[in-house]
C-alpha positions in Angstrom: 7.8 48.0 -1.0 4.5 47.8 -1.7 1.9 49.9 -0.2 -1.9 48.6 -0.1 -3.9 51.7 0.0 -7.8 51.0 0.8 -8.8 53.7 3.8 -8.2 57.9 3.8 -9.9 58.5 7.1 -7.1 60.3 8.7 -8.6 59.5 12.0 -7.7 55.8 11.7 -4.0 56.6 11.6 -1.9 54.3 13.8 1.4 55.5 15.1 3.5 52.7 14.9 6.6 52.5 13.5 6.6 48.5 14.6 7.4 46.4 11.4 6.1 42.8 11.5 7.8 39.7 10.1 5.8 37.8 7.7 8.9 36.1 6.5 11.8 37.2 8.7 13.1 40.0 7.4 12.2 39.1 4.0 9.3 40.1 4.1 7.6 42.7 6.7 4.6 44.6 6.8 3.5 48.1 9.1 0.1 48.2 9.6 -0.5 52.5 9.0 -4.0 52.8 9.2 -6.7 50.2 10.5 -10.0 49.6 8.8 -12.3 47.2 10.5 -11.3 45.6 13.8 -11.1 42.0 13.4 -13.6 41.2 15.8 -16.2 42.8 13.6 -19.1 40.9 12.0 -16.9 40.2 8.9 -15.1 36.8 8.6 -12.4 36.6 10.5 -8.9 36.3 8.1 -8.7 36.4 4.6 -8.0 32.3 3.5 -7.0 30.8 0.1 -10.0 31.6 -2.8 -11.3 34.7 -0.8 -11.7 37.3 -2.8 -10.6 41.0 -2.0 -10.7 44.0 -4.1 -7.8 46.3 -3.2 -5.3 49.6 -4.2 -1.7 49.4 -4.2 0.9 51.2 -5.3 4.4 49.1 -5.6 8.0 51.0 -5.4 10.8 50.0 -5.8 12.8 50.5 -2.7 16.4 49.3 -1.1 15.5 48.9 2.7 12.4 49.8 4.8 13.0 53.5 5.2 12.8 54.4 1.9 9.1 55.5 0.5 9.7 57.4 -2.5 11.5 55.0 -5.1 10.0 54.9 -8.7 6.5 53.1 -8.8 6.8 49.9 -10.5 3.0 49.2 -10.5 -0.2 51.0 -9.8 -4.4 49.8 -9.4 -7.5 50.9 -7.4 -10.3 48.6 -6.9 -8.2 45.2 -7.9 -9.9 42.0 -7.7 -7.8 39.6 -6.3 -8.3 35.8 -5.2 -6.0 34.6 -3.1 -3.9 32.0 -4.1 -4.5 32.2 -7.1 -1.2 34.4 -8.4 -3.3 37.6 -9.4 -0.4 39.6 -7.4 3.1 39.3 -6.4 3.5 36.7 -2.9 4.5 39.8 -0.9 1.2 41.8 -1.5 -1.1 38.5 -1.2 0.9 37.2 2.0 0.4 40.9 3.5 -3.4 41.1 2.5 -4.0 37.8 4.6 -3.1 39.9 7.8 -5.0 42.9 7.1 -8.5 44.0 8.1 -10.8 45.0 5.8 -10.4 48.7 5.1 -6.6 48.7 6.6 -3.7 50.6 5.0 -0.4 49.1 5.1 3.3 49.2 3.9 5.1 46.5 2.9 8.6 45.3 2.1 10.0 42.5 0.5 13.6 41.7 -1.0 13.1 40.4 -4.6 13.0 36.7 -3.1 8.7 37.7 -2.5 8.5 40.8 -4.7 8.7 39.5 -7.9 7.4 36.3 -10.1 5.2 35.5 -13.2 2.3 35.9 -12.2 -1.0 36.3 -13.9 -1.9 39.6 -14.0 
């Protein structure tokens, strides 16, 4: 699981406990806070070479229900360009369906979670 943390206004909260395949089951993300909508004046989705700054923290967890495994990894105010493998495929697959300023969780099986990398 890893969670992309970039808004703490409470007032944003969305109950939803909808999980949404990015991969089939592989991979899914729950979108717990929204930032922007995406019909604000930002550009519409984040695309390969975009650059995003965000905070994650990434757990280590067995299924979807679980939120409190041991944390594997931990940044605020990352820059990340997309596609270029600055993080693992799960967190830069999720970040392409987020709006800016959106909180999220995200699950992956080890298949998305883990690889090389650069960073």
């Amino acid at each position: 699981m890893v969670e992309i943390e970039t808004l703490e206004d409470e007032s944003k909260k969305v109950q939803s406990d909808d999980w949404t395949q990015l991969m089939g089951d592989d991979l899914v993300m729950k979108i717990v806070s929204r930032g922007r909508p995406s019909n604000s004046k930002d550009p519409a989705p984040v695309q390969p070479n975009d650059a995003v700054m965000v905070d994650f923290v990434g757990r280590l967890a067995e299924n979807q229900t679980e939120t409190d495994g041991p944390i594997i990894q931990e940044a605020k105010g990352w820059f990340v360009v997309i596609g270029e493998g600055d993080v693992l495929p799960a967190l830069e697959m999720a970040i392409r369906f987020m709006d800016s300023g959106s909180t999220a969780v995200v699950w992956s099986n080890a298949k998305y979670a883990f690889s090389a990398g650069t960073r």
